[in-house]
N, C-alpha and C positions, 0 to 999 in steps of 0.2 A: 825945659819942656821934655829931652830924650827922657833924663833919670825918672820924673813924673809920671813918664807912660811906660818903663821897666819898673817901677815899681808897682801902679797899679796893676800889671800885665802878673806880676811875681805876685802880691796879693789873689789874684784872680784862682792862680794856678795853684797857690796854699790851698785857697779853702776847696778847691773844687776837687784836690786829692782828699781832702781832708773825710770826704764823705766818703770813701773807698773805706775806711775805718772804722774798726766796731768795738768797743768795750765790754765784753760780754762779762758779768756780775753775775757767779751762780753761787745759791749758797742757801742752806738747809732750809727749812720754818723753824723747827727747832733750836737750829743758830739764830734765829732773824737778829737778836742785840748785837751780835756782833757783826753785820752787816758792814763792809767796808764802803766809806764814804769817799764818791767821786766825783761829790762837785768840786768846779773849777778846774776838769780836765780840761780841754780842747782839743779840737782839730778829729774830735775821734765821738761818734756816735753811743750812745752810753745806753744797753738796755742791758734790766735787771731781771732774773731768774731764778726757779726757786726749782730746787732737784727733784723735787718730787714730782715734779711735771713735768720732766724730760722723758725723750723716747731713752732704753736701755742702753743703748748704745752712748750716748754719753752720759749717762750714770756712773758706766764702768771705766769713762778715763777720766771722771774728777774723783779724785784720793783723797783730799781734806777741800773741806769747805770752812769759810768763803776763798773760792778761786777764781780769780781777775784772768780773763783771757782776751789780749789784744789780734784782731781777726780780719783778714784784707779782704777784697770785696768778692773773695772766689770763697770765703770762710775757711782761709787757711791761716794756722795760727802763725801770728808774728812775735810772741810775749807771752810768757804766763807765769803769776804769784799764784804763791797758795799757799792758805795759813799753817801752822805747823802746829803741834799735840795742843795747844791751849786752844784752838780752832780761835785763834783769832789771828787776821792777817797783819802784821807787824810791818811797815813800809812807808815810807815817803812817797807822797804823791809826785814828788817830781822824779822819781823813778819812773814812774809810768808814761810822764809827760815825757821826759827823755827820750824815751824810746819811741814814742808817737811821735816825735819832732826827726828823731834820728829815721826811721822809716821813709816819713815824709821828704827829709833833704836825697836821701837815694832813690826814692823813686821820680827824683828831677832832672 
């Protein structure tokens, strides 16, 4: 019965970090095809953005698009991919889950 109630208590506490995390997906219109695919992340909130509808200020710190930025709940960045000269992001999604996982186990 103890292990049962540490485990749901540790389940409780995964997910309930888990929303302190944001995925943030920005990346051109002009790129849309190469649009980096994030289904089957977890633990991490996943919204998609298109540059051209950002205030200036972060226009001028994404350098290639699509750029994947992993972001804690004060929107400061924990992780960031970005495609290189073919503008396509080249990467294993379990890079990114890594790092959402690795976040999560420190912030426990």
């Amino acid at each position: 019965m103890k292990n049962l109630i540490t485990i749901i208590l540790l389940m409780f506490a995964f997910t309930a970090t888990a929303q302190d995390l944001t995925l943030l997906h920005v990346n051109a219109k002009w790129n849309e095809s190469n649009d980096y695919d994030l289904r089957g992340i977890k633990h991490a909130k996943i919204i998609m953005a298109r540059l051209e509808d950002q205030k200036a200020s972060l226009k001028q710190s994404i350098r290639s698009v699509p750029t994947v930025v992993l972001l804690d709940k004060n929107g400061r960045p924990l992780g960031q991919w970005a495609a290189g000269l073919n503008f396509k992001l080249i990467l294993e999604k379990e890079v990114i889950q890594n790092r959402i996982n690795q976040v999560l186990f420190e912030n426990k």
